[in-house]
C-alpha positions in Angstrom: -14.7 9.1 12.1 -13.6 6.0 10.1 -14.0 2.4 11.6 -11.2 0.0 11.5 -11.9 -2.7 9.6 -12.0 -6.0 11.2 -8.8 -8.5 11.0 -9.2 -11.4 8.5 -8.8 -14.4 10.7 -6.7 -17.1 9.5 -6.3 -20.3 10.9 -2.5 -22.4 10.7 -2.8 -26.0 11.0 0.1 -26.7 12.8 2.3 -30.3 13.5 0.2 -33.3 11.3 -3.0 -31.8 10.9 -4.4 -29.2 7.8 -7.7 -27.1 7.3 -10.3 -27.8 4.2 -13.0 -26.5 2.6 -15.3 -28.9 2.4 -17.2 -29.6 -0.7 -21.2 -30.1 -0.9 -22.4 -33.7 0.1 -23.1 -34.5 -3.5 -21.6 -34.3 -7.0 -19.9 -35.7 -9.7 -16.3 -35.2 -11.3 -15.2 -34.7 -15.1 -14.1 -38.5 -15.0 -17.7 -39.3 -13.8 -16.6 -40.2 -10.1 -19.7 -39.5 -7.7 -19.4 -38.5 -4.2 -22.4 -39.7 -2.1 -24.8 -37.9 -0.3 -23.9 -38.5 3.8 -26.3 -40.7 3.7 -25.0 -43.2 1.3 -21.3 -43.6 2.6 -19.6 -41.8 5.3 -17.1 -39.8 3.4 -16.4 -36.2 2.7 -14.2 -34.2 0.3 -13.1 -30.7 0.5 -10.2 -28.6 -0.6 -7.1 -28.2 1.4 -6.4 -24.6 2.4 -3.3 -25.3 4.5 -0.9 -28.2 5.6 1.3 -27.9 9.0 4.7 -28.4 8.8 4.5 -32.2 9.4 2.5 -33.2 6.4 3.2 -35.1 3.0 1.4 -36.4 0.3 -0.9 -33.6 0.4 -0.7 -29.8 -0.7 -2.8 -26.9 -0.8 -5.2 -26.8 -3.3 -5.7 -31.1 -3.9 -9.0 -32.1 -3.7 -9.2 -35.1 -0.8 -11.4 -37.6 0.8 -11.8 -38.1 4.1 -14.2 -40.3 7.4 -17.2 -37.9 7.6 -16.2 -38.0 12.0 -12.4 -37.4 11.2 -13.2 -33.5 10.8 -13.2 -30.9 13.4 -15.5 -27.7 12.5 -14.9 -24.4 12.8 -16.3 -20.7 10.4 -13.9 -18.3 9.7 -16.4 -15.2 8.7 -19.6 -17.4 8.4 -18.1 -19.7 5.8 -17.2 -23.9 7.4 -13.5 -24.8 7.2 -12.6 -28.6 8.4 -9.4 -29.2 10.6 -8.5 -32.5 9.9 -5.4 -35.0 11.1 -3.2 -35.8 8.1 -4.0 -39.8 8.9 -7.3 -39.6 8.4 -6.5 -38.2 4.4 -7.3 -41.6 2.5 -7.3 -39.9 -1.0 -6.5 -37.3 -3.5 -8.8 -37.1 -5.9 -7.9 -36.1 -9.4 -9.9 -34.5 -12.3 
């Protein structure tokens, strides 16, 4: 007998907010930029998997900064993804 495989869960941000995959605590850009350790400054940056249909200035893919307690954490097949209201977005960050 063969066993249905399981449904990939997705999560849709939905109204202002949008879901990210946040980066490690600590690193350095190309351009020499460093992102703290949490730490240092209270600040994250992650990746932005999806935008709800009231968002600008923002798409998927753009690297962002954010308050460390803006973020709301969920795991979507063991791995962290950040919902996160579009306000709390202070920065892109380009490389």
């Amino acid at each position: 007998m063969e066993r249905a495989s399981a449904p990939e869960v997705q999560i849709e941000p939905l109204d202002d907010w949008l879901t990210i995959s946040p980066a490690s605590d600590e690193h350095e850009t190309r351009t020499g930029l460093i992102i703290p350790s949490a730490g240092e400054v209270p600040v994250k940056s992650g990746i932005v998997l999806a935008i709800g249909d009231e968002v600008q200035g923002v798409a998927p893919g753009d690297k962002v900064l954010f308050p460390r307690g803006a973020a709301m954490e969920v795991r979507l097949g063991g791995e962290p993804v950040l919902i996160v209201r579009r306000r709390d977005v202070v920065a892109r960050v380009g490389e």
